[in-house]
Wavefront OBJ file of the C-alpha trace (Angstrom):
o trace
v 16.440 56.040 46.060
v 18.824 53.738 44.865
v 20.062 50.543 46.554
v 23.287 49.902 45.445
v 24.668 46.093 45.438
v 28.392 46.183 47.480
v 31.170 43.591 46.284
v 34.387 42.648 48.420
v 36.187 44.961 46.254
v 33.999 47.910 46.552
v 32.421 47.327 50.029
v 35.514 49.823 51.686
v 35.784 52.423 49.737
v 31.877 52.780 49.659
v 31.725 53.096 53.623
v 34.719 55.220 53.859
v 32.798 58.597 53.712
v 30.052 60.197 55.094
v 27.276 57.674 56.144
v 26.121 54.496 54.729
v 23.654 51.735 55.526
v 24.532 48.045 54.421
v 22.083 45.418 55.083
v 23.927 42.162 54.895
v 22.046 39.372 53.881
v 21.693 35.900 51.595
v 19.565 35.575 48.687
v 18.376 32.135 50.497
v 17.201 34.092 53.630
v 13.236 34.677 54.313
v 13.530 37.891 56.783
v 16.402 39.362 54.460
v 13.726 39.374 51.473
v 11.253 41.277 54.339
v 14.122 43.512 55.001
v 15.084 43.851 51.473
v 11.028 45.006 50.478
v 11.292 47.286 53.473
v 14.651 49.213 51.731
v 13.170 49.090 48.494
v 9.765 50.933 49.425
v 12.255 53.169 52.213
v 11.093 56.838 51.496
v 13.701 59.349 53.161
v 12.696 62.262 54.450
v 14.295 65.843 52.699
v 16.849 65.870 55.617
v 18.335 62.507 54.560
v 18.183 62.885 50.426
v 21.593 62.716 49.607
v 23.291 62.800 52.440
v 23.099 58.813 53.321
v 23.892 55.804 50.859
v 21.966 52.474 51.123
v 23.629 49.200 50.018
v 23.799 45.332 50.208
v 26.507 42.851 50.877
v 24.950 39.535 49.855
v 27.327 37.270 53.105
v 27.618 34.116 50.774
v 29.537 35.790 48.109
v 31.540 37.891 49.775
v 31.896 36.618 53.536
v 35.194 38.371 54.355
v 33.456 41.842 55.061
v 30.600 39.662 57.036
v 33.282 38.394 59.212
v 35.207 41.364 59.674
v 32.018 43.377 61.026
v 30.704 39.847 62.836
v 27.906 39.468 60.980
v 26.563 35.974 62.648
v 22.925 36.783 61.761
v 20.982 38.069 59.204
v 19.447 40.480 58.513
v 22.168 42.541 59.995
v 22.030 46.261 59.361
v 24.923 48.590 59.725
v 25.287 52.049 59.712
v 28.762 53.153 59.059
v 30.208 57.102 59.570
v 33.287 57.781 57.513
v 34.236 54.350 57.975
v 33.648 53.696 61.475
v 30.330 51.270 62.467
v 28.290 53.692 64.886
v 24.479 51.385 64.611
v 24.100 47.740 64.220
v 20.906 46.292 63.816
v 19.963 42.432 64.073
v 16.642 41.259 62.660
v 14.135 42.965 60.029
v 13.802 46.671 61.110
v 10.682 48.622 60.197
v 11.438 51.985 58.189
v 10.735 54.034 60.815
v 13.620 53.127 63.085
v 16.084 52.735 60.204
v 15.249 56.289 59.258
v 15.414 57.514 62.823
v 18.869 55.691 63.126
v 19.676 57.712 59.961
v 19.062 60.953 61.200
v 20.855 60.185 64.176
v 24.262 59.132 62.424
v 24.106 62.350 60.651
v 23.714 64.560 63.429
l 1 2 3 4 5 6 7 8 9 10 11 12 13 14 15 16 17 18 19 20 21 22 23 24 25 26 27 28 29 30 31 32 33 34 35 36 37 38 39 40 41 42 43 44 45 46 47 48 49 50 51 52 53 54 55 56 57 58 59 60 61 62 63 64 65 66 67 68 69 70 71 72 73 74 75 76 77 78 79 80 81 82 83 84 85 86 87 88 89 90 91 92 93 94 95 96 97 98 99 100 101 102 103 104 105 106 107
């Protein structure tokens, strides 16, 4: 799986359809490099392959979105359907419950 690396600019259009999980984070932050191992080693089960997107949305660069969705700590993990935030997360989250969040967001 690829994690893909969100800008202001592309942030939107990357949540606006089906669903996608953004971890925002800082480069600076100890839990967001636990959180950011966790994603890289995250093995999805055959009923999530290609049907979710995983990205990051480093807060320091591009704060705007971070502020929009209230982002006050991180990690903070969102799940977003077409758009719409439907699962936030605060704190490093173990693989099991993001997939389980997953699965629910698609259902």
């Amino acid at each position: 799986m690829t994690i893909e690396h969100f800008t202001q600019e592309t942030f939107e259009a990357a949540i606006a359809k089906g669903v996608t999980l953004v971890d925002f984070w800082a480069t600076w932050c100890g839990p967001c490099k636990m959180q950011g191992a966790i994603l890289d080693d995250l093995k999805l089960p055959p009923t999530l392959e290609g049907k979710v997107r995983i990205g990051k949305l480093d807060v320091d660069q591009f704060p705007v979105a971070a502020a929009q969705y209230r982002v006050q700590t991180i990690p903070t993990l969102i799940i977003f359907k077409d758009g719409a935030p439907v699962e936030t997360m605060v704190g490093v989250q173990p693989s099991a419950t993001l997939i389980g969040k997953l699965e629910a967001a698609i259902a």
